[in-house]
VOTI-860345 format. One line per 8 residues: number of its first residue (from 0); for each residue x, y, z of C-alpha. Coordinates in nm, 3 decimals. Each point is the difference from the previous one (the first is absolute). Example, Ala and Ser with C-alpha at 12.3 -4.5 7.8 and 13.67 -1.06 7.14 Angstrom:
0 = 1.230,-0.450,0.780 ~ 0.137,0.344,-0.066
END
This chain:
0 = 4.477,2.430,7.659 ~ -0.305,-0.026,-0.225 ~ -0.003,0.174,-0.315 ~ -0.319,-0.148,-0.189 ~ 0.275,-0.132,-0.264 ~ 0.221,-0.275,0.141 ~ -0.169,-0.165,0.335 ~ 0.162,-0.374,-0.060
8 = -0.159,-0.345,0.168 ~ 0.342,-0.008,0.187 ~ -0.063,0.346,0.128 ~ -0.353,-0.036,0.057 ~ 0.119,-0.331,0.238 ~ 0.157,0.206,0.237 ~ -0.257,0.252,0.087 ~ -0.239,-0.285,0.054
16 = 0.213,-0.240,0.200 ~ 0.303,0.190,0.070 ~ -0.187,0.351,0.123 ~ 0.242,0.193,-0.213 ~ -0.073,0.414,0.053 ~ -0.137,0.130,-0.326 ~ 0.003,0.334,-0.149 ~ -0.122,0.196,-0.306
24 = 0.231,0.160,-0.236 ~ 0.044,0.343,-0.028 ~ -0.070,0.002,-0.416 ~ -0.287,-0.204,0.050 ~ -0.154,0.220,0.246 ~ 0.015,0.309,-0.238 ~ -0.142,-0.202,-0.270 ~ -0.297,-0.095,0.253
32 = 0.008,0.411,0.094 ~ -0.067,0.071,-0.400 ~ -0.290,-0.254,0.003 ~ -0.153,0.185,0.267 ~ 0.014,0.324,-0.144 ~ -0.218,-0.153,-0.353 ~ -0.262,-0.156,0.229 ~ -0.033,0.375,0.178
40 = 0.001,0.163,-0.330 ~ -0.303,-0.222,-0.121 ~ -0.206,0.033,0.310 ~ 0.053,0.364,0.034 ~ -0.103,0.009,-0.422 ~ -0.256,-0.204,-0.011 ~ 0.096,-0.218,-0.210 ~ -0.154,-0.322,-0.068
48 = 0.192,-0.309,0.152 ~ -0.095,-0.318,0.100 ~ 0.019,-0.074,0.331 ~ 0.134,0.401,0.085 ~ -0.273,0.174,-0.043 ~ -0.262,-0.295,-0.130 ~ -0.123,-0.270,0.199 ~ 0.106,-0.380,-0.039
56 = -0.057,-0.297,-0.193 ~ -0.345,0.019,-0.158 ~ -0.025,0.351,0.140 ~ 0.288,0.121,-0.182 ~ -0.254,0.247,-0.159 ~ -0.142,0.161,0.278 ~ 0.237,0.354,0.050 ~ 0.100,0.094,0.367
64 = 0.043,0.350,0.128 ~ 0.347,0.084,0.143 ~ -0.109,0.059,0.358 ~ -0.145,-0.409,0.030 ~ 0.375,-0.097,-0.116 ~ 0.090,-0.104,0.350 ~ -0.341,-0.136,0.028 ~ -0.040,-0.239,-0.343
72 = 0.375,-0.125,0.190 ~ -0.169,-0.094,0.278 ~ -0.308,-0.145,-0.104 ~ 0.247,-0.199,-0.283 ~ 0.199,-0.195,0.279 ~ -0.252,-0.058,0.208 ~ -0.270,-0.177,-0.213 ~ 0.287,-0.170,-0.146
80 = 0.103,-0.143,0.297 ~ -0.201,-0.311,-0.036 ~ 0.288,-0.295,0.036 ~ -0.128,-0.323,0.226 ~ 0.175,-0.239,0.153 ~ 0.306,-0.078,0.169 ~ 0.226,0.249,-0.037 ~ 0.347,-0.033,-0.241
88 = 0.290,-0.132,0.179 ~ 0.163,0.314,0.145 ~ 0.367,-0.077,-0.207 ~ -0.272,0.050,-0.286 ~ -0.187,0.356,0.153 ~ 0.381,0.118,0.025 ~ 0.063,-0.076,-0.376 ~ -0.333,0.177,-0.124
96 = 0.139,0.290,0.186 ~ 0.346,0.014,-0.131 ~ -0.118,-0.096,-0.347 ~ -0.272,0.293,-0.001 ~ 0.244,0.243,0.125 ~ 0.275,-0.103,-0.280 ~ -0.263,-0.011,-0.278 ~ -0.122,0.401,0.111
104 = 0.353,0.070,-0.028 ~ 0.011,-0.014,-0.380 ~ -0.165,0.376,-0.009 ~ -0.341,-0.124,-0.206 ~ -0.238,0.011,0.289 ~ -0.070,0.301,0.105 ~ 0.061,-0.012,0.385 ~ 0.149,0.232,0.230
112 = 0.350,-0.136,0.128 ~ -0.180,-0.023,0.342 ~ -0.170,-0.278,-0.069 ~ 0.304,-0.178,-0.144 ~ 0.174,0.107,0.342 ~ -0.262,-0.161,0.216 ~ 0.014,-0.306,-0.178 ~ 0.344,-0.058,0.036
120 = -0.062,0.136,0.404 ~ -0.184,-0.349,-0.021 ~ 0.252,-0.203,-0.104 ~ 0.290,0.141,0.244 ~ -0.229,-0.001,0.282 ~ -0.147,-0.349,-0.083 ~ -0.341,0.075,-0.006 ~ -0.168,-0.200,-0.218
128 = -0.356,0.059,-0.135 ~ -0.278,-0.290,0.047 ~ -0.097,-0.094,-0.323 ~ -0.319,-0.241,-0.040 ~ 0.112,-0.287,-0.290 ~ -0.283,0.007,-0.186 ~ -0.204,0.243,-0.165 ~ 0.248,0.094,-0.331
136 = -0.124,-0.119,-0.386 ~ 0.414,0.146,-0.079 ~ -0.147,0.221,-0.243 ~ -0.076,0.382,0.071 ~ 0.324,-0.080,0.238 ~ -0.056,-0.186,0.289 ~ -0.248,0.262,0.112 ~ -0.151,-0.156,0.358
144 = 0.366,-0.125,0.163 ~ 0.165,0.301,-0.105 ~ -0.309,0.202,0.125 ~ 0.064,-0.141,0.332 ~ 0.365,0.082,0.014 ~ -0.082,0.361,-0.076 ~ -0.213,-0.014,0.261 ~ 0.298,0.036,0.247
152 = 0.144,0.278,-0.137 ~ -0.267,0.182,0.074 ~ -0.038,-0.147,0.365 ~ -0.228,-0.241,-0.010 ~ -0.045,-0.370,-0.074 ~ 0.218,-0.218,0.184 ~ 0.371,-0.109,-0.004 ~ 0.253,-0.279,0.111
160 = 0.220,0.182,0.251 ~ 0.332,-0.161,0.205 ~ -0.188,-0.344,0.004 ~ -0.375,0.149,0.079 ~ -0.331,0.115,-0.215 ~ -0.094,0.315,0.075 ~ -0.142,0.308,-0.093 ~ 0.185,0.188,-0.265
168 = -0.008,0.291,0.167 ~ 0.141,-0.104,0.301 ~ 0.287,-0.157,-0.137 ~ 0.043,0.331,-0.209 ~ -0.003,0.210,0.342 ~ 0.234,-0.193,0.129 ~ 0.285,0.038,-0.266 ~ -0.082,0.331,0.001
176 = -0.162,-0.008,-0.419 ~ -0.259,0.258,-0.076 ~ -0.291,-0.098,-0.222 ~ -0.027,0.122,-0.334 ~ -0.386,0.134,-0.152 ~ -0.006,-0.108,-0.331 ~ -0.019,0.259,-0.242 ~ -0.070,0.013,-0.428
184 = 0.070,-0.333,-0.149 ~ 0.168,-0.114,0.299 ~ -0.218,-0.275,0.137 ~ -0.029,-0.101,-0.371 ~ 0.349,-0.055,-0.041 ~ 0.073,-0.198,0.255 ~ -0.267,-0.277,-0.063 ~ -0.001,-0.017,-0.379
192 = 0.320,-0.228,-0.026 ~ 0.084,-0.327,0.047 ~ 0.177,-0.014,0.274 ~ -0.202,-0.253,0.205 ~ 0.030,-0.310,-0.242 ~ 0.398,0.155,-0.059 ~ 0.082,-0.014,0.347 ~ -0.162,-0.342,0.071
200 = 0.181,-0.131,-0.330 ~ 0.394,0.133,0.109 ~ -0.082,-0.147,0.306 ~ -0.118,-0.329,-0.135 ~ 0.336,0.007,-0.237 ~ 0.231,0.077,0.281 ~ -0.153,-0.279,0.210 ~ -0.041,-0.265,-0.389
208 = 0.353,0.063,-0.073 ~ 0.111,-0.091,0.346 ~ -0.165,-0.324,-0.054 ~ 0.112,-0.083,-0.290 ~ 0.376,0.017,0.120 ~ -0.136,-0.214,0.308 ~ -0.151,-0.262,-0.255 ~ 0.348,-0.105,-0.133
216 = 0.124,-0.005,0.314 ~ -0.271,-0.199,0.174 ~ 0.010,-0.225,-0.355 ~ 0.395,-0.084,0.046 ~ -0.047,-0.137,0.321 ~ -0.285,-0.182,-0.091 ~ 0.218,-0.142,-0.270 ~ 0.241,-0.141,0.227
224 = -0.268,-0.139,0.227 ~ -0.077,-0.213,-0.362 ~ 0.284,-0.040,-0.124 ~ -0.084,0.194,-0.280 ~ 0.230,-0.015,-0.348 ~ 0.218,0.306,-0.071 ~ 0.012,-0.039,-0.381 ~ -0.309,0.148,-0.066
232 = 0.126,0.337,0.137 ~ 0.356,-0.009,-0.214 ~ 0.074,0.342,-0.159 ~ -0.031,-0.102,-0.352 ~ -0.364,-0.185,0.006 ~ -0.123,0.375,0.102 ~ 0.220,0.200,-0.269 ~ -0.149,-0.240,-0.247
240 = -0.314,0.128,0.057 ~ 0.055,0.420,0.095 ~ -0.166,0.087,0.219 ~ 0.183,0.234,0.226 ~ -0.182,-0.055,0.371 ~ -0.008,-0.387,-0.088 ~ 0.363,-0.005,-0.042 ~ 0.040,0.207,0.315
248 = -0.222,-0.247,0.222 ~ 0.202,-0.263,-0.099 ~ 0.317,0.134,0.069 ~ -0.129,0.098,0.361 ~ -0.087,-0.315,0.065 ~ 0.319,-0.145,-0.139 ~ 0.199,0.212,0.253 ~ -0.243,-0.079,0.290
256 = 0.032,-0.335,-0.047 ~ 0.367,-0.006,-0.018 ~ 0.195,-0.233,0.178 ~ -0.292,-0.228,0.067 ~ 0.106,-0.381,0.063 ~ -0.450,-0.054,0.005 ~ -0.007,0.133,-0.366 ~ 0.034,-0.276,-0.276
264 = 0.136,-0.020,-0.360 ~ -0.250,-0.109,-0.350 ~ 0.006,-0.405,0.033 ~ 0.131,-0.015,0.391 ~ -0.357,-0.075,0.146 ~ -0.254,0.094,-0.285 ~ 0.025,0.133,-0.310 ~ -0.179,0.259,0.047
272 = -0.213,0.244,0.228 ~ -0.368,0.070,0.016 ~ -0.079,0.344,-0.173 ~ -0.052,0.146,0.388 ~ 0.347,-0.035,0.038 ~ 0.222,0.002,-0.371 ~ -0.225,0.300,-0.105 ~ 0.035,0.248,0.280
280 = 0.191,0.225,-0.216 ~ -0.267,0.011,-0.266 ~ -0.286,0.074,0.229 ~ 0.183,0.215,0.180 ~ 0.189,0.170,-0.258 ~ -0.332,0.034,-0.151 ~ -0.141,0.171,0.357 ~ 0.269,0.235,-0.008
288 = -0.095,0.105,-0.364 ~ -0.278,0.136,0.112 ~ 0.069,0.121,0.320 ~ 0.300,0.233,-0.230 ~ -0.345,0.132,-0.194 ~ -0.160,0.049,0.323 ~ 0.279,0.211,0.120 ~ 0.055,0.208,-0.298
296 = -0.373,0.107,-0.004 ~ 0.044,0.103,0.381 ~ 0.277,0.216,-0.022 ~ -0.200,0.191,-0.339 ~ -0.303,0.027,0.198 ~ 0.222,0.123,0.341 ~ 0.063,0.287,-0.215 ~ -0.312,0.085,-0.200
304 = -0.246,0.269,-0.003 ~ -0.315,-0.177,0.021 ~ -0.250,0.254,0.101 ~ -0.212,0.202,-0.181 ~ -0.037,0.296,-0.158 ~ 0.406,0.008,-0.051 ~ 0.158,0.398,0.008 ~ 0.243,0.013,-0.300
312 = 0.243,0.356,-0.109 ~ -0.118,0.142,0.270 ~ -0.357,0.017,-0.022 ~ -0.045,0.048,-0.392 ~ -0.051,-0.309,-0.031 ~ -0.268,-0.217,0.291 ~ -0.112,-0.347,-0.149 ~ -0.257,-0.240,0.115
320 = 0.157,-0.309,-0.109 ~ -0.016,-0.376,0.182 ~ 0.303,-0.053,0.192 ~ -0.200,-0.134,0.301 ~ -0.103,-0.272,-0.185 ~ 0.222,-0.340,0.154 ~ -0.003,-0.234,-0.318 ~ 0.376,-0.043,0.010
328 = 0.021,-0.084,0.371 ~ -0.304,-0.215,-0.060 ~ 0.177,-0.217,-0.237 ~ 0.276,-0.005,0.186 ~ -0.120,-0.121,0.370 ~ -0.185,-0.251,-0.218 ~ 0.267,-0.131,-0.135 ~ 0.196,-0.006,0.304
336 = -0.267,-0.188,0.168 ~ 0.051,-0.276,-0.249 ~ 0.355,-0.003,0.014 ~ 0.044,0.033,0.362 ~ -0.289,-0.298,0.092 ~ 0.221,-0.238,-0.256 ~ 0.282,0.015,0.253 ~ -0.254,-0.129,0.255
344 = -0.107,-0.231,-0.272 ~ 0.318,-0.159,-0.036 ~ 0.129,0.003,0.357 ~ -0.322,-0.214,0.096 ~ 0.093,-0.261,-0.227 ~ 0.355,-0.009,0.120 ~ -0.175,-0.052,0.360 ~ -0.167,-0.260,-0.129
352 = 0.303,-0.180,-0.099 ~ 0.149,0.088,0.324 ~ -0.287,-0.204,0.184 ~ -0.119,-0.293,-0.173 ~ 0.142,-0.290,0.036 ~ -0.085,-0.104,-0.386 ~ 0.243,0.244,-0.126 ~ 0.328,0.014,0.255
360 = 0.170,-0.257,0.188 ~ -0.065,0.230,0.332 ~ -0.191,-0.088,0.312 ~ -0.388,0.020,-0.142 ~ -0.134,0.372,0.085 ~ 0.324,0.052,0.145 ~ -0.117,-0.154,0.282 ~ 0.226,-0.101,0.322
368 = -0.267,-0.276,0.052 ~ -0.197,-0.088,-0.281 ~ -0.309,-0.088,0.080 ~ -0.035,0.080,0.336 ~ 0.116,0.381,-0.097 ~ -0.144,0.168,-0.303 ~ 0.298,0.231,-0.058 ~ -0.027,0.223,-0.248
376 = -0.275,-0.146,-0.171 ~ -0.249,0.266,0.088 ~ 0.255,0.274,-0.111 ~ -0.002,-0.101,-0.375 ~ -0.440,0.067,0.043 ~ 0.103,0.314,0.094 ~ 0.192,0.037,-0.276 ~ -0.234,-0.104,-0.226
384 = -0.281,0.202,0.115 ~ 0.203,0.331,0.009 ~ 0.109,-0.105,-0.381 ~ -0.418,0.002,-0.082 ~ -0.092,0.290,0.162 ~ 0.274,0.155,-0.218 ~ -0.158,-0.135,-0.291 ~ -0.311,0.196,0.039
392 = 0.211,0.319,0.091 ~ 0.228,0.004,-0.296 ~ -0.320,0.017,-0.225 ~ 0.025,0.344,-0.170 ~ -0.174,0.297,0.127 ~ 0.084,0.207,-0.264 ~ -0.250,-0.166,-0.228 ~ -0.280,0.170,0.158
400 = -0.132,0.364,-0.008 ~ -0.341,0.172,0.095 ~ -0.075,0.258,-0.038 ~ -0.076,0.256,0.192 ~ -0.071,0.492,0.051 ~ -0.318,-0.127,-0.193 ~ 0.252,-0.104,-0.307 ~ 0.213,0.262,-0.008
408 = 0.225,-0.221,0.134 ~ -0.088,-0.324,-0.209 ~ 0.304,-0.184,0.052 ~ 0.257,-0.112,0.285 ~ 0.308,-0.159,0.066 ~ -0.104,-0.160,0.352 ~ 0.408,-0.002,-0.005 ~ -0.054,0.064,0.434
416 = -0.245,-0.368,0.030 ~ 0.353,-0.122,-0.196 ~ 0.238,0.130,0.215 ~ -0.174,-0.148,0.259 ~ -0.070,-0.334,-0.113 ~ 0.401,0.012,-0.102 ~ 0.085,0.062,0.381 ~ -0.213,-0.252,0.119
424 = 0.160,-0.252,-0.223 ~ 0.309,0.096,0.151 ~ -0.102,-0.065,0.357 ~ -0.075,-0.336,-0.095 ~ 0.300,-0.058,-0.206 ~ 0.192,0.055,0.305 ~ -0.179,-0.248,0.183 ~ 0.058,-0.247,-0.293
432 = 0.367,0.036,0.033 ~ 0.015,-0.030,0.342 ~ -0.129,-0.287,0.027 ~ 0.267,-0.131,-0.280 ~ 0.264,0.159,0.206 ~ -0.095,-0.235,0.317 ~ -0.072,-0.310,-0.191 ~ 0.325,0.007,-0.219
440 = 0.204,0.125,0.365 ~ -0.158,-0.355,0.113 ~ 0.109,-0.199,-0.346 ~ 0.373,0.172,0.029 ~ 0.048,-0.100,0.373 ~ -0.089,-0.369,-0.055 ~ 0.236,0.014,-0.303 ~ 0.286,0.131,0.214
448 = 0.071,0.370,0.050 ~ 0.414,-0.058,-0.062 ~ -0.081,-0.061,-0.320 ~ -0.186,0.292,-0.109 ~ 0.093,0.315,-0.210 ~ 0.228,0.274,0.186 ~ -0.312,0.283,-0.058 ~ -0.274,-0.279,0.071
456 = 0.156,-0.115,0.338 ~ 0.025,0.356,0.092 ~ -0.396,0.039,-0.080 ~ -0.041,-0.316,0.174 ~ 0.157,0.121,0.293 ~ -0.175,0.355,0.027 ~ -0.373,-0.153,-0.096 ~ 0.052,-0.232,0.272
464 = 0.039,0.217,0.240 ~ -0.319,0.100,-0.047 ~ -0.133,-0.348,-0.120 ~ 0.038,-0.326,0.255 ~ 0.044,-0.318,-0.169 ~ -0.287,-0.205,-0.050 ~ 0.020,-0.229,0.317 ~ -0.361,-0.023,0.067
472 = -0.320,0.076,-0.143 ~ -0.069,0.373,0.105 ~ -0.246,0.270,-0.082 ~ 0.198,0.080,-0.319 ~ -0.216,0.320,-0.084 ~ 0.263,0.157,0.239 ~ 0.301,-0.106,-0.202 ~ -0.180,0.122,-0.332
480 = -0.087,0.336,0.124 ~ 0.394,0.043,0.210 ~ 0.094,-0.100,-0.323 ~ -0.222,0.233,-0.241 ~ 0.106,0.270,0.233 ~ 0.358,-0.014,-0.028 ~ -0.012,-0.054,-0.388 ~ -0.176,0.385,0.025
488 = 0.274,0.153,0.175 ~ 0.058,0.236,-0.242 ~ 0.373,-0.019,0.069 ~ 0.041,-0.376,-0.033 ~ 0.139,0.045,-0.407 ~ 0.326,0.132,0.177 ~ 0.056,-0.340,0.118 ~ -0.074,-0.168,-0.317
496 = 0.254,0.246,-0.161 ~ 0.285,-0.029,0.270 ~ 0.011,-0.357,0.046 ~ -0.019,-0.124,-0.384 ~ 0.353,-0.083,-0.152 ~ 0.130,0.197,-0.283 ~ 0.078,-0.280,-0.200
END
């Protein structure tokens, strides 16, 4: 049930993956019905409002008679509909809907509850507006992408529909959903938020903070494959320092790791580890730091008003204020860029260690005939090429603005570029840890599976049943991709979560 108050990342999850049936409340929808009523009342007085009875943007002085309402609508979505290329992802089209619908649900818009209804039509009847990536500055709210998903509502444009791209309003004939024309303030209200770089960004968390379970859990086997040293990860070197998610790392790998017979003690074989391996609860920890910041912003902006004008006391009160603008979700799909491309970071130097022969006592490349067969020599390229292109990704787009309504609008978040940049990252991420995952499945098995961890045999065991054992050289982009693809399951945490001891 969305209120416009409480929508949760948890909740939120379940509509996107799960298909959960959403409603509005009741109190919401009267709070919506008294927003109405104000926007009536100033077009039937006359009053001067931007973007009710003015034009937009640089024309926000040029007055508009009361019988081109419907009309300024219309022209508004339409010439704003200038996204380009490849459309969102559709998980991400579904969570611009649901987070537009939740944010009119706070009563400060103006709409009629009909267009709040049709938007949540979308969402139980899976039709999900194409939206064109590119095109937003994430200032003004993410005017073209969110121009594109009104579109649908009012027929046109085109949608993602039971696995095709159509028409919208074929799809809409078919689940029986009338359009809706667009009246006062209407179109306005639905693209002046940002909802396009908000959707990509809970997606892009939901997906990061999969991953970043899936690092320690790749990272412990990888461990045993090298015989890594358990010290570093005692309770009290991480109390010491206090830090909260480094102390938690560590004590997730501690139980993942238990029962190992591969894992060695300070002194048995070295000393002491490489930092790719005795600091993975300080980059990590560090990772999920900002990943808690990342979510915290999310769940504000889930529930914020960010159009504009905002209706307060029931019309005595209409403000043009700058809610649209995106500088906190900016900042924080920059920052989860970097954090998110250090896991990668780190996992390709623990592949490294997994393959050459200068740092491990195991079969050069991992190789079952070195020499003849390159093994997984090629993999670690990979590797290192994804962890590059991340480099140039993670660089901050929130540093930049132009500007642009002939400097009315003189400066931007580009928080959508961000949000995109952050979910490429991801992708490639992924990738990076898959290829861990089949390089330290390769050092474990030629260490001897009896002797692993109760929770990493039981990895061990699923991943290879999707994994062979390296036998022969073999077009490994297969494995990496089988791989990456079962790391996105979105479901795959539950086995993380049921298999790891509880002490």
């Amino acid at each position: 049930m969305l209120t416009g108050q409480s929508l949760t990342i948890e909740e939120a999850k379940k509509v996107l993956y799960g298909e959960a049936f959403v409603t509005a409340s009741a109190e919401s929808v009267k709070k919506v019905e008294k927003s109405r009523e104000a926007v009536e009342n100033i077009v039937k007085q006359k009053k001067v409002v931007y973007g009710i009875t003015t034009g937009f943007g640089k024309f926000s002085d040029v007055l508009i008679d009361a019988e081109d309402a419907e009309q300024l609508q219309w022209n508004l979505i339409h010439s704003h509909a200038c996204g380009v290329g490849e459309p969102f992802p559709e998980v991400v089209s579904r969570a611009m809907v649901l987070l537009r619908a939740n944010a009119l649900l706070k009563g400060f818009s103006g709409v009629r509850p009909v267009v709040i209804e049709r938007l949540i039509d979308l969402l139980n009847a899976q039709i999900h507006p194409v939206i064109p990536q590119q095109g937003s500055l994430g200032a003004s709210g993410d005017l073209a992408p969110l121009s594109h998903l009104a579109l649908v509502l009012m027929g046109e444009g085109e949608v993602f529909y039971k696995g095709e791209r159509m028409e919208a309003i074929i799809a809409l004939s078919k689940e029986g959903i009338l359009p809706v024309t667009l009246k006062a303030k209407e179109g306005l209200a639905l693209i002046n938020g940002t909802q396009a770089m908000t959707g990509m960004g809970l997606v892009n968390y939901i997906e990061a903070e999969q991953l970043a379970h899936q690092t320690e859990a790749i990272a412990s086997l990888t461990l045993e494959g090298l015989r890594g040293i358990e010290d570093a990860f005692d309770a009290d070197v991480h109390l010491a320092r206090g830090y909260r998610q480094q102390t938690e790392v560590a004590e997730r790998i501690r139980r993942m790791i238990n029962g190992s017979q591969l894992i060695t003690k300070q002194g048995e074989l070295r000393v002491q580890d490489a930092y790719s391996l005795r600091c993975i609860p300080q980059v990590h920890g560090a990772s999920w730091q900002t990943l808690d910041y990342v979510k915290e912003k999310l769940e504000i902006e889930m529930n914020a008003a960010t159009d504009n004008p905002l209706i307060f006391d029931d019309g005595e009160k209409v403000i043009s204020g700058g809610n649209f603008h995106g500088q906190p979700i900016a900042f924080a799909m920059d920052f989860m860029k970097i954090a998110v491309a250090e896991l990668a970071n780190i996992s390709e130097r623990r592949i490294e260690r997994l393959v050459n022969p200068q740092l491990n006592d195991l079969p050069p490349f991992l190789s079952p005939s070195p020499g003849l067969q390159s093994g997984a020599m090629i993999m670690q390229y990979c590797a290192a090429s994804l962890v590059s292109e991340n480099k140039t990704l993670a660089h901050p787009a929130s540093v930049d603005s132009i500007p642009s309504s002939a400097n009315q609008e003189d400066h931007v978040s580009m928080g959508t570029i961000g949000s995109r940049h952050a979910h490429q990252i991801i992708q490639n991420v992924r990738r990076v840890l898959a290829i861990e995952l089949i390089c330290a499945l390769q050092a474990v098995e030629y260490r001897g599976i009896e002797k692993m961890a109760p929770f990493t045999k039981e990895f061990y065991t699923e991943a290879r049943k999707l994994i062979p054992s390296i036998t022969q050289d073999r077009i490994f982009s297969k494995d990496i991709e089988a791989a990456a693809s079962w790391l996105h399951q979105i479901d795959w945490n539950s086995f993380i979560h049921g298999s790891l001891p509880t002490t």
